[in-house]
C-alpha positions in Angstrom: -123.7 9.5 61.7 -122.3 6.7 63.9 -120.7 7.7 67.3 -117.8 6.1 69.3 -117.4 6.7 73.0 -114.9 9.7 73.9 -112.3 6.7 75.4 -112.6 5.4 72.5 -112.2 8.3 70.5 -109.0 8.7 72.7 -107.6 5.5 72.5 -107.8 5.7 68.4 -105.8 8.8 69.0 -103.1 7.2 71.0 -102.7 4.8 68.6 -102.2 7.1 65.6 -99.5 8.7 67.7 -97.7 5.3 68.6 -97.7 4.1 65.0 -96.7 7.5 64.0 -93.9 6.9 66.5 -93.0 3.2 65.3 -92.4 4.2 61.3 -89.4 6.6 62.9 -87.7 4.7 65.3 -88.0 1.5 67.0 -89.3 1.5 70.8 -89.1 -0.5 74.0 -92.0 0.1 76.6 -90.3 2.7 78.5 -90.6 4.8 75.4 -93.9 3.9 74.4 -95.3 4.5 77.9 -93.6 8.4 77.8 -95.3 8.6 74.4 -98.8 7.8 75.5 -97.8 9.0 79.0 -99.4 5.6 80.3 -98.2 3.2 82.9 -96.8 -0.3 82.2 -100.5 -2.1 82.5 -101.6 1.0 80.0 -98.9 0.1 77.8 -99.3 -3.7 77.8 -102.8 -3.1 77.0 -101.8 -0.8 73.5 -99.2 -3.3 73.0 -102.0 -6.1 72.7 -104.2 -3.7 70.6 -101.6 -3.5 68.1 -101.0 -7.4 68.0 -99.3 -8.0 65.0 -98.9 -4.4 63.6 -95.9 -4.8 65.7 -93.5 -7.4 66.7 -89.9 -8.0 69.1 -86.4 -6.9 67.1 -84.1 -7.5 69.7 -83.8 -7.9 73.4 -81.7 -5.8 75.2 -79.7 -6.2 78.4 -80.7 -10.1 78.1 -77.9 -12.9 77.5 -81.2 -15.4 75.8 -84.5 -15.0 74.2 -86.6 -13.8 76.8 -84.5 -12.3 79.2 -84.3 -8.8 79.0 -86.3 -6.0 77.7 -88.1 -6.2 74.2 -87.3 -3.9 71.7 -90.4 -3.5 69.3 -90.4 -2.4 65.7 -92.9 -2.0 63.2 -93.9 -5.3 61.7 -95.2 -3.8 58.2 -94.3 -1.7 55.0 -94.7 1.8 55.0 -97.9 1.6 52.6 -99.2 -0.9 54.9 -98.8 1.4 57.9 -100.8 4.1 56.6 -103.4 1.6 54.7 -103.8 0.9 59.1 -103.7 4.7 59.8 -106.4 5.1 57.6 -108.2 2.1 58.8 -108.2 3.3 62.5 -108.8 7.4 61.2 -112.2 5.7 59.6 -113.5 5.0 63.1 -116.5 7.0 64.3 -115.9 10.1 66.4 -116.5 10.8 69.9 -120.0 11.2 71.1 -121.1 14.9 71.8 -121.4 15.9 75.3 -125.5 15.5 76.7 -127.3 15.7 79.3 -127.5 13.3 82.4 -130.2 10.8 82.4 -129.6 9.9 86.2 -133.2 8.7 88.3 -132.0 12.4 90.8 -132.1 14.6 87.9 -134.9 13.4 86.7 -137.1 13.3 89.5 -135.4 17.4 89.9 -137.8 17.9 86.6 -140.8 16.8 88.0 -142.5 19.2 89.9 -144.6 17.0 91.6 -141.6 15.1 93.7 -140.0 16.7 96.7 -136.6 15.1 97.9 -134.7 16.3 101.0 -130.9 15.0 101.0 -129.5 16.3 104.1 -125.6 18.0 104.3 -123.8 15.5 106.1 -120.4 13.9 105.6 -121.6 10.2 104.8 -122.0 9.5 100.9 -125.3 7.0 100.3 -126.8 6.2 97.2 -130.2 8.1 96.0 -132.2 6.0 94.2 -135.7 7.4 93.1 -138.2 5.6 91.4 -139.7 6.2 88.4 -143.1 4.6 89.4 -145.5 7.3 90.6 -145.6 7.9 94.3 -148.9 5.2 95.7 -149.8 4.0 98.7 -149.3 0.5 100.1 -151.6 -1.4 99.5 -151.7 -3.5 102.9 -152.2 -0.4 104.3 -154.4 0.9 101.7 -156.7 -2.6 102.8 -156.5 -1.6 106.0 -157.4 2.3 106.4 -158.8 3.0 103.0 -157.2 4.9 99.8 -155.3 8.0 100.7 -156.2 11.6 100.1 -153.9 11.4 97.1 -155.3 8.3 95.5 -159.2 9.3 96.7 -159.3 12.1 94.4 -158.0 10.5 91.2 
């Protein structure tokens, strides 16, 4: 079974709603961001995704092509629209929720590797490598292996 990402999974949705929305009335981008409760970057963005599923009726409050506000409408018959529906309902589904993979947690499930973050209000990165702890080797040429490295 294939997988999409949960935005994606989300976005598919939104669009099944907005084309739902388009083969009842025709909408300008006020009405499609309240559908999708989106803002206007959100709903240029569907807008594009939907490229020539839809296309401009009218303008309204404009004297010439181009000045005003669009008015779209659905650019396709009704069989069409649910031939698209059906198209975009064939997409994978969300990926299930799992575990995180993060260098921190992992590190948590090694017993060997002691960490100590302290409680202060400064956010810094933790990054923990995945190499095994060693010592350095110009100090390793200098005093001799470690305790650590002596015994293995």
């Amino acid at each position: 079974m294939t997988y999409a990402h949960r935005h994606t999974a989300m976005r598919t949705e939104r669009l099944l709603a907005l084309i739902a929305a388009f083969q009842t009335r025709h909408l300008m981008r006020e009405d499609i961001g309240e559908i999708l409760k989106v803002g206007p970057s959100g709903v240029r963005k569907y807008i594009k995704d939907l490229g020539a599923a839809i296309e401009i009726e009218r303008y309204v409050d404009g004297t010439a092509k181009f000045i005003g506000f669009p008015v779209f409408r659905l650019a396709m018959t009704a069989e069409e629209a649910q031939a698209y529906v059906a198209g975009l309902s064939a997409a994978p589904t969300a990926l299930p929720v799992r575990a995180s993979a993060s260098a921190l947690s992992m590190a948590a499930k090694d017993p060997s590797r002691h960490f100590h973050i302290l409680a202060d209000d400064t956010h810094y990165a933790v990054r923990l490598s995945r190499t095994p702890a060693m010592r350095d080797p110009l100090v390793a040429a200098f005093f001799g292996a470690g305790r650590m490295e002596a015994r293995a």
